[in-house]
N, C-alpha and C positions, 0 to 999 in steps of 0.2 A: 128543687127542680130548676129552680132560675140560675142556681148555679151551674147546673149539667148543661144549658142552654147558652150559656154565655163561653164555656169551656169547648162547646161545640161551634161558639160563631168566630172563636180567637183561632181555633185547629182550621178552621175553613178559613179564614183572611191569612194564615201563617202556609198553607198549600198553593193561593193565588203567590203567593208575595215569592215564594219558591217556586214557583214554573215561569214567573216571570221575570227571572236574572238571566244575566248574559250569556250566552253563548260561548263553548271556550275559542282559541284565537288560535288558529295554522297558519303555518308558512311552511310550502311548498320551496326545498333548498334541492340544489344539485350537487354534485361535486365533480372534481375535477383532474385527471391523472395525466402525464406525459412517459410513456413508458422511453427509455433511453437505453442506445442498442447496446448489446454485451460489447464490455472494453476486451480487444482481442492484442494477443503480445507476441511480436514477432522479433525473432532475434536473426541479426544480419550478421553478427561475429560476438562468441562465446568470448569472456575477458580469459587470456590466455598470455601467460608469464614467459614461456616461450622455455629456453634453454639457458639456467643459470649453472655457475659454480659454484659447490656447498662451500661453507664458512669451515676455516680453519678450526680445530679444538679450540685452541688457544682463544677465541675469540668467544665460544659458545654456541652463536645464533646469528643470523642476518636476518634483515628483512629486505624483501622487495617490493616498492610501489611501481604502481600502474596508475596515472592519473586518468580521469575520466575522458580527458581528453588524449590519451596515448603516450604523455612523458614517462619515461622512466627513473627513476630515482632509485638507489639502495644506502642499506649501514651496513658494518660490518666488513671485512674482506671480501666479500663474494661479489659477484657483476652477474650481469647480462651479459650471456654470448648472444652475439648475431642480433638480426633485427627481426626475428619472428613473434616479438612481445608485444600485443596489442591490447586496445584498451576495449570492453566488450561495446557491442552499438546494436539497441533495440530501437524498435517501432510500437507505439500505443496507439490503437486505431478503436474507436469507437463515433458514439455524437457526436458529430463536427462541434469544437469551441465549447464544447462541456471540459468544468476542470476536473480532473484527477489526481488522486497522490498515488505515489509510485512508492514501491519499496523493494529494496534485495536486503535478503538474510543470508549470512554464511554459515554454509551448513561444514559438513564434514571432510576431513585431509586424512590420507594413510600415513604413515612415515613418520609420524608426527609435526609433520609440518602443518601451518593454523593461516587461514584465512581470517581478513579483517579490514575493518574501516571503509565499507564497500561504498562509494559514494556513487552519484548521479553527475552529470552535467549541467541538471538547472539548478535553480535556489530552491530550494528547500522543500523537493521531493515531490514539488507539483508539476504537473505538465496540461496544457489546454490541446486536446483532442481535436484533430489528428496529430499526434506529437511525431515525430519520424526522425532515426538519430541520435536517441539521444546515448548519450556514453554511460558505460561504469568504467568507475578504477577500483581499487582495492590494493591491500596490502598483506602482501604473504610473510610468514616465517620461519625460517629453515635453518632447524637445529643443526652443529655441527654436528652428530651424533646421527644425522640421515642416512643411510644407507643410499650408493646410487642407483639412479632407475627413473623411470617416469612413472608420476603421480597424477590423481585426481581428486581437484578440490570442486564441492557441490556446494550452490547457493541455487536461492528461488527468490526470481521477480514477480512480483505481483503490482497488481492496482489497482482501485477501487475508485467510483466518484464520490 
């Protein structure tokens, strides 16, 4: 019996010693968001190579650059006629002073001619919002084997922050 009484006064001081621990510990957090407006992309002049002369056979292929900023350059025997060859010039307008990186993909040519080497006018594909301006160039290739005519090469700029 003195055992059953002692087993009964340890289960009662081990019940006190258990309601009387700590309480557990909260903290009341917030959080916190800045939502930043759609970067919108407006284009002032589509990069356009204007009117070249296809490359000799003998030659194969020319290429034509468009610098970002409007130069012209080619290989090959063929040229630029005229001066209707422009370098293309976009506006990135979003968050004022948020950065973004910009990007053009070259997509597809008929004729087999190949768009390439599409660059920007800043360093290295960033721009800080409101950008406004800024240039692509690229570089085209036209097999001597084109057929004449006029053609349509597609890319897509994009941008993201």
């Amino acid at each position: 019996m003195k055992n059953i009484a002692l087993i009964a006064a340890a289960a009662a001081v081990g019940l006190v010693s258990t309601a009387s621990q700590a309480a557990p510990a909260n903290f009341g957090g917030t959080a916190s968001v800045t939502i930043l407006e759609q970067i919108v992309i407006s284009e002032d002049n589509a990069l356009n190579f204007g009117k070249i002369d296809k490359p000799s056979v003998s030659v194969g292929s020319a290429t034509y650059t468009i610098s970002p900023a409007g130069l012209k350059s080619n290989t090959g025997d063929g040229s630029f006629i005229g001066n209707d060859a422009t370098a293309g010039s976009y506006d990135f307008t979003g968050t004022d002073n948020e950065p973004a990186t910009i990007e053009a993909i070259a997509g597809g040519c008929g004729g087999g001619l190949s768009l390439s080497a599409l660059t920007f006018s800043t360093p290295s594909n960033t721009v800080t919002l409101d950008a406004l301006n800024v240039g692509l160039g690229g570089t085209l290739t036209v097999p001597a084997a084109t057929v004449a005519g006029s053609y349509t090469c597609s890319y897509t700029v994009s941008a993201k922050y």
